[in-house]
N, C-alpha and C positions, 0 to 999 in steps of 0.2 A: 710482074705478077705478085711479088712479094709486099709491094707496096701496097697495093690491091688490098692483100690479105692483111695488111698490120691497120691498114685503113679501116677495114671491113670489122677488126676485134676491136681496135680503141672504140669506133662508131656502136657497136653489140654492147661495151661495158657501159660506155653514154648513156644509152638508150634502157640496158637492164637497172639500171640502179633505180629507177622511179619505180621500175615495175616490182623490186622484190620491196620496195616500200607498201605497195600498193597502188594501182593508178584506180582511177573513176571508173571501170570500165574491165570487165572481165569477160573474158569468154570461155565459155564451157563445152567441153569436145562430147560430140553427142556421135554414139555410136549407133543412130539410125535413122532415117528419115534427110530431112534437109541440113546442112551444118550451118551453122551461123559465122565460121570465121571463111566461106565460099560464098557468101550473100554480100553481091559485090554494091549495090545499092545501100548495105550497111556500113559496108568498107569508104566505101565514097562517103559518106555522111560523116563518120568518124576521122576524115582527115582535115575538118575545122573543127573538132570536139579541142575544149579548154588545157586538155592534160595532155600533155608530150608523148607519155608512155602511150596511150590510146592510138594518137594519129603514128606514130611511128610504126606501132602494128600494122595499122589500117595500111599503109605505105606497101612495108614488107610483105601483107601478103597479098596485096593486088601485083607488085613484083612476080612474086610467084606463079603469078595465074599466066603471066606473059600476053601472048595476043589476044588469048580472050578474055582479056580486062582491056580491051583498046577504048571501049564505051569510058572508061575511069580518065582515058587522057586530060580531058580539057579540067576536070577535078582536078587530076593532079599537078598541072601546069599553074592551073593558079593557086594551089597550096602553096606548093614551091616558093611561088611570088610574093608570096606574106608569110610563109615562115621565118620564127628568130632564130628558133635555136640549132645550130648548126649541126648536130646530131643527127636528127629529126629532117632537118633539111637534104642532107646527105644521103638518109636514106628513102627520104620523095624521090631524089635524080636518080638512086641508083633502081628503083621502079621502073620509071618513066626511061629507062636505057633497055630494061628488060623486056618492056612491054613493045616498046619498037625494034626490041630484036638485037639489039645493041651490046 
């Protein structure tokens, strides 16, 4: 479990350092109506977007949705398969673990 978790903070500092630069790609927490980081159709789309910090989002929070982000699988299987940066990719699997339950 610990490995887990020291895995889980190296992969977060990875992943945060594009974003407190800035990535392409922002999302705004809207306090009514429909969110935009739940629009799993955006989420899917954003995990071939050009910038790391974006898809790595996109990863993490279709993770969070778990089984009902099953519709995001086959997105996210072949992200997985042509991601580089190992970051990013780490956290495609550990989606695609979530999302099957895993």
């Amino acid at each position: 479990m610990k490995t887990c978790r020291l895995r889980f903070m190296i992969l977060l500092a990875m992943v945060s350092l594009p974003l407190v630069a800035g990535c392409g790609k922002s999302y705004e927490m809207v306090p009514e109506g429909p969110n935009p980081m739940n629009d799993k159709a955006a989420l899917i789309a954003d995990l071939s977007d050009k910038d790391q910090g974006t898809r790595g989002i996109a990863a993490g929070r279709l993770g969070t949705m778990g089984a009902a982000a099953q519709d995001a699988l086959p997105a996210l299987e072949a992200a997985v398969k042509k991601e580089k940066k190992p970051a990013v990719k780490m956290m495609m699997e550990d989606a695609i673990k979530k999302i099957k339950g895993g």
